[in-house]
KOLNUMI-957917 format. One record per residue (C-alpha): residue number from 1; residue in three letters; x, y, z. Coordinates in steps of 0.5 Angstrom, whole numbers. Example, Ala and Ser with C-alpha at 12.3 -4.5 7.8 and 13.67 -1.06 7.14 Angstrom:
# KOLNUMI-957917
i, aa, c1, c2, c3
1, ala, 25, -9, 16
2, ser, 27, -2, 14
//
This chain:
# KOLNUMI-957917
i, aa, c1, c2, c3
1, unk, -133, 102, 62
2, unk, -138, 105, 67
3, unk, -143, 100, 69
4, unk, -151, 102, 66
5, unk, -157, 97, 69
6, unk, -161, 99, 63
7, unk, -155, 96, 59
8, unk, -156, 89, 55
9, unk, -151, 84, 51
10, unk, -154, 80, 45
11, unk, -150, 74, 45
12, unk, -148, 76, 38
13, unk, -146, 82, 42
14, unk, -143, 78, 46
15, unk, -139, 74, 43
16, unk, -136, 79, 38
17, unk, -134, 83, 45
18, unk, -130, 76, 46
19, unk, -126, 75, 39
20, unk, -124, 82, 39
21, unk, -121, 81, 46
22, unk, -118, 74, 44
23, unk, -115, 79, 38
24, unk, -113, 85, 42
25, unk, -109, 79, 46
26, unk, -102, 80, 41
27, unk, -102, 87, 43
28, unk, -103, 87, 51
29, unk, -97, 87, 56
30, unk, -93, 80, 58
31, unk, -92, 82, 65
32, unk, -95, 87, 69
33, unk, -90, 93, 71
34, unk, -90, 101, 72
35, unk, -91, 106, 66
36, unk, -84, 108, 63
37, unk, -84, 115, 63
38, unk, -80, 119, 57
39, unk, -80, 126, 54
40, unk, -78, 128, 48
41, unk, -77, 135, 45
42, unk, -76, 136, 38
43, unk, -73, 143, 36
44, unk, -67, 147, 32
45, unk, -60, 145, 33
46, unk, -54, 143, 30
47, unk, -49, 139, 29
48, unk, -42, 137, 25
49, unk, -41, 132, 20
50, unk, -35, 133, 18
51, unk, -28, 134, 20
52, unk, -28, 137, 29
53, unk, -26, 143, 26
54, unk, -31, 143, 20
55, unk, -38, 147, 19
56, unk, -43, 146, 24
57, unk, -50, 145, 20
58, unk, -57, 147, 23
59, unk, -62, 141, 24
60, unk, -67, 139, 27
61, unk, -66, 134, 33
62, unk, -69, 131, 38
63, unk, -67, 132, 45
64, unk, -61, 136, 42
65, unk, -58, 130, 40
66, unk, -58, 128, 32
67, unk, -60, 122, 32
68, unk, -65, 123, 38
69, unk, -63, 119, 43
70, unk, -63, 111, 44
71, unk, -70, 110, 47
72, unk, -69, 102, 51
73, unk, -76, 101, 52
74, unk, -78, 93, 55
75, unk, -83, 88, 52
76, unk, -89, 88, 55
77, unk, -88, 94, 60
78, unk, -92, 100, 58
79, unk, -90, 107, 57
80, unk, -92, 113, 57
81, unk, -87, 119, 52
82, unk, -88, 125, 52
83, unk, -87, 130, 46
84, unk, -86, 137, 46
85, unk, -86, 141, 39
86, unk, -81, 147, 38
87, unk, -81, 148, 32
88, unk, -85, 153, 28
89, unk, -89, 148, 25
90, unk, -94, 142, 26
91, unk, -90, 135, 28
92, unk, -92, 128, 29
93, unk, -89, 122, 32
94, unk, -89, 115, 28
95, unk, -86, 109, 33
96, unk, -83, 104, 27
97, unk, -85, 97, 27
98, unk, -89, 99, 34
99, unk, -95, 94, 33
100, unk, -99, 100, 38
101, unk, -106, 102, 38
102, unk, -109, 106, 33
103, unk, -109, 113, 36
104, unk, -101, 112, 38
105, unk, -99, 112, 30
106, unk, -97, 118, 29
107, unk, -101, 119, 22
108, unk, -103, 127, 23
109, unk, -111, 127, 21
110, unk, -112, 119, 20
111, unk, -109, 118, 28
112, unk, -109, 124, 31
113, unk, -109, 132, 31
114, unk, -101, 135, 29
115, unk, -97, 138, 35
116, unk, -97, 144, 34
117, unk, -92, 149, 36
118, unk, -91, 149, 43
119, unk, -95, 144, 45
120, unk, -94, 136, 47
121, unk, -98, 130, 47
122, unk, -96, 124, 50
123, unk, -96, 118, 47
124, unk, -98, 111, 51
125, unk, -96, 104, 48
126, unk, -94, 97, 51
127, unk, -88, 95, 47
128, unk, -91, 86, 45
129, unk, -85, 86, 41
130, unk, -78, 86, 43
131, unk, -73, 88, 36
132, unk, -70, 93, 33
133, unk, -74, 99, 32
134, unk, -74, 107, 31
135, unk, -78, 112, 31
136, unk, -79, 119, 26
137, unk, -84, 124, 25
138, unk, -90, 123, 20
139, unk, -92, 131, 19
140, unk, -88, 134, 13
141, unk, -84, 128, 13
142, unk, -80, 129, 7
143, unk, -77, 135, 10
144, unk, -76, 133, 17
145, unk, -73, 127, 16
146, unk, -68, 131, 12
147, unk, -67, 135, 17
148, unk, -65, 130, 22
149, unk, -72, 128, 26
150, unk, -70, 120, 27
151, unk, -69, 116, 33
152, unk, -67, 109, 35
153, unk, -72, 106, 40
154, unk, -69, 98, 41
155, unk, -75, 94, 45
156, unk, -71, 89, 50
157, unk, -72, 82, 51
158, unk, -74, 79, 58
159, unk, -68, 74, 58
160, unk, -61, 77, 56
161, unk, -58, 74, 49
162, unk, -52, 71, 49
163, unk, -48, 76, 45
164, unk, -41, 80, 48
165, unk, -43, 87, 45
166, unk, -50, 90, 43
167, unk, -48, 95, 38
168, unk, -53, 100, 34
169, unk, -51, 104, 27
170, unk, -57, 109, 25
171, unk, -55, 109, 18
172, unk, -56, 118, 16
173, unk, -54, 120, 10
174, unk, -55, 128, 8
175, unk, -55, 132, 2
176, unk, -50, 138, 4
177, unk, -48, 145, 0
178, unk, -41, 147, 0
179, unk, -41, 151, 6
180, unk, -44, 145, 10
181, unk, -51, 146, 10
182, unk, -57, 142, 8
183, unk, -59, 144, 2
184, unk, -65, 146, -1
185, unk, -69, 143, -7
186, unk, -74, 139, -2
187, unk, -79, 136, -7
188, unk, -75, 136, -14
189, unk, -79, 134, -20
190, unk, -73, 130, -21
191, unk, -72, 127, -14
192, unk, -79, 125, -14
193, unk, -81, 121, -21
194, unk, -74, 118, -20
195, unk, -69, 115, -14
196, unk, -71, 120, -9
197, unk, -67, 126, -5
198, unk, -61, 121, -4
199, unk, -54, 125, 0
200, unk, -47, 127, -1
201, unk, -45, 125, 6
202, unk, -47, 119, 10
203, unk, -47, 118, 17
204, unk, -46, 112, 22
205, unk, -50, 115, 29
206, unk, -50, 122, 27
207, unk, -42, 122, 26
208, unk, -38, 122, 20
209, unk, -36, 115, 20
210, unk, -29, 112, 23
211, unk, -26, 106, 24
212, unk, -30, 101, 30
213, unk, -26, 98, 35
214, unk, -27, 92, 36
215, unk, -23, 85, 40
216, unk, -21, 78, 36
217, unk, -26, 73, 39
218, unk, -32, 77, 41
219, unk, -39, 76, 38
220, unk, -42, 83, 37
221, unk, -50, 83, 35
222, unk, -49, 88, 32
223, unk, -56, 92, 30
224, unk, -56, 95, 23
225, unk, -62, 101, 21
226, unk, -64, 105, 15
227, unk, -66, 112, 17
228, unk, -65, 116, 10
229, unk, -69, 119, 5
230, unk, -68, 115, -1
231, unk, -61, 111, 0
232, unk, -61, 104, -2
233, unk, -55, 100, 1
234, unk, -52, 94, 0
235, unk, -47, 92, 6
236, unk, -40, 87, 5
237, unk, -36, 86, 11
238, unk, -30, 84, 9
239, unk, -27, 78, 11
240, unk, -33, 77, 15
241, unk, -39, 72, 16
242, unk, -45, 76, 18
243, unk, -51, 72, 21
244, unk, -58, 75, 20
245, unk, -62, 73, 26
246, unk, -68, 79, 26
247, unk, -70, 83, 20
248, unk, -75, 90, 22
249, unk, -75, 87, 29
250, unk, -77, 81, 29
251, unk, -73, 74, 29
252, unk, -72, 69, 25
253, unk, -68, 63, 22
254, unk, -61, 65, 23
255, unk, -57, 65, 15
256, unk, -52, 68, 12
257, unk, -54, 74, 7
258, unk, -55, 73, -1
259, unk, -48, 74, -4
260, unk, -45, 75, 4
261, unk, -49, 83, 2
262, unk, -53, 86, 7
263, unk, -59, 90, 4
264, unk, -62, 95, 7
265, unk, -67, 100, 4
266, unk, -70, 106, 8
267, unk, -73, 104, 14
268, unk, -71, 97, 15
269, unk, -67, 94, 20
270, unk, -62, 89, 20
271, unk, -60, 85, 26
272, unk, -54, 81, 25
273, unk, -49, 77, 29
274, unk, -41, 78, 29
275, unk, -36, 73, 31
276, unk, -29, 77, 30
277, unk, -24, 73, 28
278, unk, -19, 77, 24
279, unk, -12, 78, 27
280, unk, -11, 83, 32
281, unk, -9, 89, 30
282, unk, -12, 88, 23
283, unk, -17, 93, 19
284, unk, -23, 90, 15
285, unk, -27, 95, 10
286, unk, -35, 95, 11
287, unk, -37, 96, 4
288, unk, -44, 99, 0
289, unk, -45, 98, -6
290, unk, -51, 98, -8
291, unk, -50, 103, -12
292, unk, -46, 100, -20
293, unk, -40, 104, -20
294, unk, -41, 109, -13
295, unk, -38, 103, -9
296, unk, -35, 107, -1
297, unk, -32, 105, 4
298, unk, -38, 106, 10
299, unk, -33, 104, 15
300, unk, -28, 99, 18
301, unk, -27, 94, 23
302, unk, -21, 95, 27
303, unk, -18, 90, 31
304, unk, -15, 93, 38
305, unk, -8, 89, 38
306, unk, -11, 85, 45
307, unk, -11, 78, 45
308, unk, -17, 74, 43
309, unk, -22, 74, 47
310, unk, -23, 66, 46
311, unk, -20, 62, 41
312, unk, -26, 59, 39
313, unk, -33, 62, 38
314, unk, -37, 63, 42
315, unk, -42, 57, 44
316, unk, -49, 59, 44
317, unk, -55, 59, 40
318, unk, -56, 64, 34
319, unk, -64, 64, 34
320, unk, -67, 70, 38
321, unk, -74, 69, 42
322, unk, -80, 69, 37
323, unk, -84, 75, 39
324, unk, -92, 73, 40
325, unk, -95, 75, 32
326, unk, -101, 71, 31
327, unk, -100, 67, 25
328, unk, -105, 67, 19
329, unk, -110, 62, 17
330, unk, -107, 61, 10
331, unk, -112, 56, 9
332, unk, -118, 62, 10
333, unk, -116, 68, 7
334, unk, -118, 75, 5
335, unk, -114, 76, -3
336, unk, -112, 83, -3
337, unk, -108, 86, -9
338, unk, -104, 93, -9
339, unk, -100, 95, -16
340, unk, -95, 100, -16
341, unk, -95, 105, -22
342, unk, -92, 112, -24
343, unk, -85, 115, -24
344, unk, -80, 116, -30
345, unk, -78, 113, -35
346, unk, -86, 110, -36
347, unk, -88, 114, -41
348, unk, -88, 120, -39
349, unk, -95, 120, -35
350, unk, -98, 117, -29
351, unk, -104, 114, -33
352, unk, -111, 112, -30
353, unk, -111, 117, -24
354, unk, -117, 120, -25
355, unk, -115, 125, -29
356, unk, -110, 129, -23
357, unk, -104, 128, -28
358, unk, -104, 131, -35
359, unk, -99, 130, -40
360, unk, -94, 133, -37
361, unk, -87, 130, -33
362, unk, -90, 127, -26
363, unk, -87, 130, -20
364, unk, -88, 138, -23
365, unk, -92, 143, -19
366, unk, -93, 138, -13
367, unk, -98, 134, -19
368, unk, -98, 126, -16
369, unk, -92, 122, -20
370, unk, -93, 115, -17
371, unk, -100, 112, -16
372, unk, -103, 105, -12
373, unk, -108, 101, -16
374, unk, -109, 108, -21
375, unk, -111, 112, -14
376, unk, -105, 118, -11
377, unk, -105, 120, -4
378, unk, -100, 125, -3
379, unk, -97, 127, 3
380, unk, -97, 126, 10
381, unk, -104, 124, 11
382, unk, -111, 127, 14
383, unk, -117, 126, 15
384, unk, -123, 122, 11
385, unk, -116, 119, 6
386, unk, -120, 113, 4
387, unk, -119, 106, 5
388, unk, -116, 103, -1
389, unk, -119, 96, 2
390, unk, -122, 94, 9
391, unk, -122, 88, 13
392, unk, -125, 85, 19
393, unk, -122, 84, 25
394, unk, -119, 77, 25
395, unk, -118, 76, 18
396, unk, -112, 72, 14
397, unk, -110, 77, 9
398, unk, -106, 75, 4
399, unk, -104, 80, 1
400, unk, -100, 82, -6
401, unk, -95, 88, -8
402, unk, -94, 89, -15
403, unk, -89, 93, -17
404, unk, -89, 95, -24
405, unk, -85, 101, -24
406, unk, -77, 102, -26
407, unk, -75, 103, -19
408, unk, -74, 100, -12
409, unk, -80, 102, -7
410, unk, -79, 99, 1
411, unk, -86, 98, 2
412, unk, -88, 100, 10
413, unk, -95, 98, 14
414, unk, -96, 101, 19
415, unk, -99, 97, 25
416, unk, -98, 90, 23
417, unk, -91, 85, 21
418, unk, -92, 82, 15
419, unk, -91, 74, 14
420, unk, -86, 75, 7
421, unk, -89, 68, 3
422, unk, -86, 69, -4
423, unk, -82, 73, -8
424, unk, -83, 73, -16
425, unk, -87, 66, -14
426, unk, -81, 63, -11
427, unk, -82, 62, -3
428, unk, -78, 67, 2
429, unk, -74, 62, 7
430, unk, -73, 63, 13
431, unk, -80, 65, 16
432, unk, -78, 72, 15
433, unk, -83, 78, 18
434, unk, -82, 85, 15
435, unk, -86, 91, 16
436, unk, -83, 94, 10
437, unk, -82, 90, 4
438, unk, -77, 92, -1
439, unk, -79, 91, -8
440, unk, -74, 91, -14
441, unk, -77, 94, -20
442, unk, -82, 89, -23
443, unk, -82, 85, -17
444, unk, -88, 81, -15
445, unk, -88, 80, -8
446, unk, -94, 75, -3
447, unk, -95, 77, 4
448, unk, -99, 74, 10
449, unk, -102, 77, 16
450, unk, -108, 76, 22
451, unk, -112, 84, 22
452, unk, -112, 83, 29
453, unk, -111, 92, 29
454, unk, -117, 96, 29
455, unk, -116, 102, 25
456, unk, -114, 105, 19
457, unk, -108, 104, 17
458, unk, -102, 107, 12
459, unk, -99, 103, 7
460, unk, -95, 107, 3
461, unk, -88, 107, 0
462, unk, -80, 109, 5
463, unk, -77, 114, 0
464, unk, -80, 119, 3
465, unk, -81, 123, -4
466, unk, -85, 117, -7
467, unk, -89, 117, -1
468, unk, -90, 126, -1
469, unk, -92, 124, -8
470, unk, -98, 119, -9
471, unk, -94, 112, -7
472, unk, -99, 111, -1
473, unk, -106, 108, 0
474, unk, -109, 107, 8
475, unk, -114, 100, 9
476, unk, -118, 99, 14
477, unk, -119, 93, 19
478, unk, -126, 93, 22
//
């Protein structure tokens, strides 16, 4: 701040300047370091998800590459990514589950100007957490993200875990015609008032999946992350115990998984631990069946006929380092309530939003199908979206999801990890933090979290249709 001698602070002033200082502190670098410098350019491209000698189908990608390239970042070292938009329409860039500044979001109007073609902004954040995390454009998100814009970006930890492998499967499904192209139809009446776009074909990495190739006796972190449209999954891996030790990035008591079924919802990450304890040369089916009677097989685990690695498993903590949230003041707290509304099978309408729907089905004619508190916000963001609530820097708020439709939502915060208190009045275990919350239908879910970020930030629901179509509200910290 440029120094002005006619310039006076109030003590009120004052201490105002110290608390937001005090607050921003989660935020800031644990270590001085260089700025990391990446680009990004996102452009046309293809790629084959079938067969070596199948169609190839046109994309868009970043860096050529579907998904885009895995960006390993450090925690606390600051970064600087510069993005170069050569498509023929306006993008974004969102860093999912990034708690960043405001104007690093990526929400076109309500954080910044589009990228419009042929031009870049560069984006500068320090990472405060180290996780799992991706990262996605938020400008015509629906159809975007359905033509492949989507990437992982994995923040580090300062001390190494004690794990043989790190692998990564970035979950894509798509929906694809005969002729192996990506089929139109984006923003079907149907798909937006029901279950959204789900695809015909699933990918693990941009690739059609084949058999992963591991060894007897290792442990594999292995990081699980959903960047479909609208695809739930449900993951078994036969004759296996997977170990949850972080879910959307952030650690937390390790545990084996409800039912031994992985759940994983658009947008959510899932970091699980893996002691291979199968026969060498043996093969074991990783499932999804989230879906009744649609069961596949995702993939296998192939053992390589090696010798285990080690008799035993290995003999090393599970838990990750916790990152540096500021835990909520459950004692002093801001009450906030968000009630999910719309979508078929609810009486053929969307009641209660100011007369933007009639009579008519939801979703048709781009006409809102889903609402927030009896208000619609449809597509991406811009600018003067008004705040459903606002809080002050600091505050505890404790916040309430309804969800009061016939269908799942995986509710995203933007900005902030949420402290997941109780779900359906029952308490969540294992101290677990989420940026995106998967409520079932008729599911009442209770957060916490500290408004230590100021600015206006999106709330809206991961099923990008839902999203396009009204299920989307902003609030404001002060």
């Amino acid at each position: 701040m440029k120094y002005d001698s006619n310039y006076c602070i109030s003590r009120r002033g004052f201490l105002a300047a110290v608390a937001s200082a005090a607050a921003s502190a989660s935020l800031r670098p644990v270590r001085a370091s260089a700025v990391d410098e990446r680009s990004l350019k996102v452009a046309p491209g293809k790629a084959r998800f079938g067969d070596a000698d199948g169609p190839f189908t046109p994309v868009w990608a970043y860096n050529g590459t579907i998904p885009g390239p895995t960006l390993r970042l450090r925690q606390g070292q600051p970064v600087r990514i510069t993005v170069e938009n050569g498509l023929d329409e306006d993008t974004t860039v969102h860093w999912h589950g990034i708690r960043l500044p405001n104007a690093m979001d990526g929400v076109p109007g309500l954080t910044q100007s589009p990228i419009k073609p042929g031009e870049s902004f560069v984006y500068e954040f320090t990472p405060p957490d180290a996780g799992t995390f991706w990262y996605h454009p938020h400008t015509d998100s629906l159809v975007q993200l359905g033509s492949g814009l989507a990437g992982p970006l994995i923040v580090e930890e300062a001390e190494p875990a004690a794990f043989d492998r790190d692998l990564l499967w970035l979950l894509q499904d798509w929906r694809l015609a005969k002729d192996g192209q990506i089929a139109g139809g984006f923003g079907s009446m149907m798909d937006a008032s029901m279950s959204g776009r789900v695809g015909n074909v699933v990918t693990i990495n941009g690739q059609a999946p084949t058999d992963q190739s591991v060894r007897a006796g290792e442990r594999v972190r292995l990081r699980l992350a959903n960047a479909a449209l609208a695809r739930m999954m449900a993951l078994r891996f036969e004759g296996h115990r997977p170990v949850i030790v972080a879910v959307d990035g952030q650690p937390c008591e390790p545990h084996e998984p409800a039912d031994g079924r992985l759940v994983l919802a658009p947008a959510m990450r899932i970091d699980v631990v893996l002691d291979m304890q199968g026969d060498p040369g043996s093969r074991h089916a990783v499932i999804d069946d989230f879906y009744d009677g649609l069961a596949y097989t995702l993939t296998n685990l192939a053992y390589d006929k090696a010798s285990p690695l080690r008799a035993h498993p290995l003999d090393a903590r599970l838990a990750l380092p916790r990152n540096p949230l500021p835990a909520p003041n459950l004692a002093n707290v801001v009450r906030q309530e968000i009630v999910l509304q719309g979508g078929m099978m609810g009486g053929g309408k969307l009641a209660g939003v100011g007369g933007m729907m009639g009579m008519g089905m939801p979703g048709m004619k781009g006409s809102p199908a889903w609402a927030i508190n009896g208000m619609s916000m449809t597509g991406d963001g811009h600018a003067g979206m008004a705040p459903q609530f606002t809080l002050e820097r600091g505050a505890t708020c404790r916040l309430t999801m309804r969800n009061e439709t016939a269908w799942w939502h995986p509710m995203h915060v933007h900005g902030f990890s949420l402290s997941v208190l109780s779900r359906n009045g029952a308490p969540v275990p294992h101290r677990q933090w989420q940026d995106t919350v998967l409520l079932a239908p008729k599911d009442v879910i209770e957060c916490a979290f500290v408004a230590d970020n100021p600015g206006d930030w999106m709330l809206h629901c991961h099923v990008a249709d839902h999203q396009m179509a009204g299920l989307m509200t902003v609030f404001r910290v002060t």
